[in-house]
C-alpha positions as CSV (number, residue, x, y, z in Angstrom):
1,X,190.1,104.4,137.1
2,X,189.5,103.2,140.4
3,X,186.7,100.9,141.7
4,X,185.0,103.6,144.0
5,X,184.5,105.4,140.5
6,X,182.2,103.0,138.9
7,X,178.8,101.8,139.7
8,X,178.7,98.8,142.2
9,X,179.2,95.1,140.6
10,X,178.3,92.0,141.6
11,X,179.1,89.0,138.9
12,X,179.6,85.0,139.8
13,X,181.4,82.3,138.3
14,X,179.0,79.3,137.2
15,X,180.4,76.0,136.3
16,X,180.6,71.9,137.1
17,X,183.0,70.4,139.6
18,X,186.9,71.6,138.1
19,X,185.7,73.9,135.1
20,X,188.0,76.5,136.4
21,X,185.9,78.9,137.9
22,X,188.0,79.4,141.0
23,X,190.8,80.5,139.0
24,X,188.6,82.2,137.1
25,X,187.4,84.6,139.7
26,X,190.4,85.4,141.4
27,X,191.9,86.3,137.9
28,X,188.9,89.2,137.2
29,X,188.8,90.2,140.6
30,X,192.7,91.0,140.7
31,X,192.4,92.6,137.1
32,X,189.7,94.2,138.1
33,X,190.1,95.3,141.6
34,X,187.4,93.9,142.9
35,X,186.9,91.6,145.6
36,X,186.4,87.9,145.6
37,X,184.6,85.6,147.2
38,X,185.6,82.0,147.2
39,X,183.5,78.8,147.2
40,X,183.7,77.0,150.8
41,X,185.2,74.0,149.7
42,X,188.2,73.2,151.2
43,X,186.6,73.8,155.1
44,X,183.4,71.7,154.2
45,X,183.1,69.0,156.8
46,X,180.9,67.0,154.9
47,X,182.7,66.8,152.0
48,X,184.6,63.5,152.4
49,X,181.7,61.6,153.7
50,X,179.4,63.0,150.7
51,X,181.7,61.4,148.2
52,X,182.3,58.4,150.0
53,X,178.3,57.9,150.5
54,X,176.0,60.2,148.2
55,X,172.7,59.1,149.6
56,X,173.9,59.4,153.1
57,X,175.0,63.0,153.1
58,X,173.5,64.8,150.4
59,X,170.7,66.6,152.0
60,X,173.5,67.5,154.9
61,X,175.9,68.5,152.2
62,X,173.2,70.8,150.4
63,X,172.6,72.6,153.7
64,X,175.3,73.4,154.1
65,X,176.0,75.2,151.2
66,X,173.1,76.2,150.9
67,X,173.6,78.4,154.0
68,X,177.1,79.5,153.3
69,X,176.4,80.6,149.8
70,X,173.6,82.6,151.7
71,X,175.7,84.0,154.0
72,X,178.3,84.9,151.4
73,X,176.0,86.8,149.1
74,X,174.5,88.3,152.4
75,X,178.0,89.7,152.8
76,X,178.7,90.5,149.1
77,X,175.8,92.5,149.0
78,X,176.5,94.8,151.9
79,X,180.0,94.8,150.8
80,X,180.6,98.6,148.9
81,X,183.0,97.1,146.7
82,X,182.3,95.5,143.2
83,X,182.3,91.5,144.1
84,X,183.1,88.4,142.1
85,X,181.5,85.7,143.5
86,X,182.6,81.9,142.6
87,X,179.4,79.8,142.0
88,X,175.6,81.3,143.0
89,X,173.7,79.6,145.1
90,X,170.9,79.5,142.4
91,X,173.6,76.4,141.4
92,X,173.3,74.7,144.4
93,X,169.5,73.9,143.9
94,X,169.4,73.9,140.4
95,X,172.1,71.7,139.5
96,X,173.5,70.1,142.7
97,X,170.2,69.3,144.8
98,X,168.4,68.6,141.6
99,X,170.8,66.3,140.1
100,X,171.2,64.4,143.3
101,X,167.1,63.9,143.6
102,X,167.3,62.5,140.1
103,X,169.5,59.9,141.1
104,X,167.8,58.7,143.6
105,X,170.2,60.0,146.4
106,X,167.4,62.8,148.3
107,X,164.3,62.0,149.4
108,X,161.0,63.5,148.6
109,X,160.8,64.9,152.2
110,X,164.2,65.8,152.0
111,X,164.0,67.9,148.7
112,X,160.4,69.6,149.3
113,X,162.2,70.7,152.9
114,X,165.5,72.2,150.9
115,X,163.4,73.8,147.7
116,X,161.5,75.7,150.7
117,X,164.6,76.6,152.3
118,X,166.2,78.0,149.3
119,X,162.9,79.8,147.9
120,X,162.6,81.9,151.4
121,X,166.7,83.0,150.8
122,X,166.8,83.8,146.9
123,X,163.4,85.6,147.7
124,X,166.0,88.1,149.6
125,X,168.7,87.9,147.3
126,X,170.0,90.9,144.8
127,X,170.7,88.5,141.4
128,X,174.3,89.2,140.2
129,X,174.3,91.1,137.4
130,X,175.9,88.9,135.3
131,X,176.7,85.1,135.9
132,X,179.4,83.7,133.5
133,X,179.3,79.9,133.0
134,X,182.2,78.0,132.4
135,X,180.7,74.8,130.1
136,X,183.1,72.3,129.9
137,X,183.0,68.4,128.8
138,X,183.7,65.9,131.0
139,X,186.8,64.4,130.6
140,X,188.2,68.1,130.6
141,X,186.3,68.6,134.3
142,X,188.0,64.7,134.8
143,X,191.8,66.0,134.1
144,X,191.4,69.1,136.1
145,X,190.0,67.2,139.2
146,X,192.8,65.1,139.1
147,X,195.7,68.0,138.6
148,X,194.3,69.6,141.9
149,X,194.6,66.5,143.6
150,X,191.9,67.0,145.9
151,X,191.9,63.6,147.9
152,X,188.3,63.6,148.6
153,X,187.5,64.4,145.2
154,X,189.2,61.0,143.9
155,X,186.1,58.9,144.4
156,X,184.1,61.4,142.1
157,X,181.8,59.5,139.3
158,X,182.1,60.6,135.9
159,X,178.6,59.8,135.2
160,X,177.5,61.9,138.2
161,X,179.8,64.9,136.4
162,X,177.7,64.4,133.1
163,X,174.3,64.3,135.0
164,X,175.3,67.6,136.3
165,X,176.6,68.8,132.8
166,X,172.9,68.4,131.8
167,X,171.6,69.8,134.6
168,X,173.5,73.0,133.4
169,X,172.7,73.2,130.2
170,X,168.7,72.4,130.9
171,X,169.2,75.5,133.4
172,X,170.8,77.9,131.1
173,X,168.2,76.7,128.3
174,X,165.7,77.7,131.2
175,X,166.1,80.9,131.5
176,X,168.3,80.2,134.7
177,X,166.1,81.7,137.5
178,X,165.7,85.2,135.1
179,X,170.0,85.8,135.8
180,X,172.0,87.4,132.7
181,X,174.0,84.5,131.4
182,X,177.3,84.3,129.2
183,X,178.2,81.5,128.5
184,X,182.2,80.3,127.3
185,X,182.7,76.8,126.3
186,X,186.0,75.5,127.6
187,X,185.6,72.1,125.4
188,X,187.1,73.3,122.3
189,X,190.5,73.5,124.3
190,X,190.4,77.2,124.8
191,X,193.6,78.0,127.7
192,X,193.1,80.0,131.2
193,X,194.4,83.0,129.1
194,X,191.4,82.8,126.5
195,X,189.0,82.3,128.9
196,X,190.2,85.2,130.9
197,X,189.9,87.8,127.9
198,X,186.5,86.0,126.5
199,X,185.4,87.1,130.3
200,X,186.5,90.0,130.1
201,X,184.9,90.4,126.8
202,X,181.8,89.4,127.9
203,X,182.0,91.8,130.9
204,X,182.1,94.9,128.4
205,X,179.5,93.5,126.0
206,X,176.7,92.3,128.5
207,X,177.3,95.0,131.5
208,X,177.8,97.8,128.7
209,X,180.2,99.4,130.8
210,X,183.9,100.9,130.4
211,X,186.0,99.0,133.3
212,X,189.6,98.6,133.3
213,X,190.2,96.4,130.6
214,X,194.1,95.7,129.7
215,X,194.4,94.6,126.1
216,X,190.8,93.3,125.5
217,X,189.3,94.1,121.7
């Protein structure tokens, strides 16, 4: 059964820094035949600087993704194809922004500024229908940072990791902006096949829909 057969999707990959949700959602969308569309990491000019000084470039760094994620979901959702997007930009304020205020590294004028910005795009914004969250524990996120070997990522703080861990769970405990939330916790050691069919799983059991599952229970 092709795509163009089946109601319109739209799912995202939620998940800290190296939880594997890039893998992740190139993995459904190629099972799946959907499309995917990819976190802008790699082309972030900030980036670098961000991890080198936090309080310098964080409110530059949250714009910025900020508007890319925008743009991104703008293009997912006038995209006729069913879409697999890696990370929502409900993330990006939830976790990242609000984990940065709480240590101190954006200002008051600075957050108020970005919350206003990101209420007048998610007021816009089709929710995906289902986000899946990839929880992992820290020094999991710390060994998979390091086998990607992403030089600017070297300099990340593991503390800063589990301050965003916590942001996660108090967002998923919150109701998590009224999304559809499955969650799959990576800690207990579960492999990139497990995940994949526990995804898949969830897919069939929160959408209630026949897709084209390969060997999923």
């Amino acid at each position: 059964m092709t795509d163009q057969h089946l109601r319109r999707h739209f799912i995202a990959i939620a998940g800290n820094i190296g939880a594997g949700k890039t893998t992740l959602a190139q993995r459904l969308a190629s099972q799946l035949g959907w499309k995917c569309y990819l976190e802008p990491v790699i082309d972030n000019p900030y980036l670098p600087d961000f991890y080198a000084d936090m309080a310098r470039w964080s409110f530059q760094l949250q714009v910025y993704f900020l508007s890319k994620r925008f743009q991104n979901q703008i293009d997912i959702e006038s995209d006729a194809c069913s879409c697999v997007q890696d990370r929502t930009i409900y993330e990006d304020a939830r976790i990242f922004a609000h984990t940065l205020r709480k240590r101190g590294f954006m200002s008051d004028r600075d957050w108020d500024n970005y919350q206003a910005l990101f209420a007048s795009m998610a007021g816009q914004l089709k929710r995906p229908d289902l986000v899946i969250y990839l929880k992992s524990d820290v020094p999991s996120l710390v060994q998979r940072i390091q086998q990607r070997g992403r030089e600017f990522e070297k300099s990340i703080d593991v503390d800063y990791l589990a301050d965003l861990n916590q942001s996660y769970d108090t967002w998923c405990n919150g109701h998590a902006d009224r999304l559809l939330v499955g969650t799959i916790d990576t800690s207990t050691g579960a492999n990139e096949d497990e995940v994949f069919e526990e995804s898949l799983r969830l897919l069939k059991l929160k959408l209630q829909i026949e897709l084209p599952f390969k060997n999923v229970k």
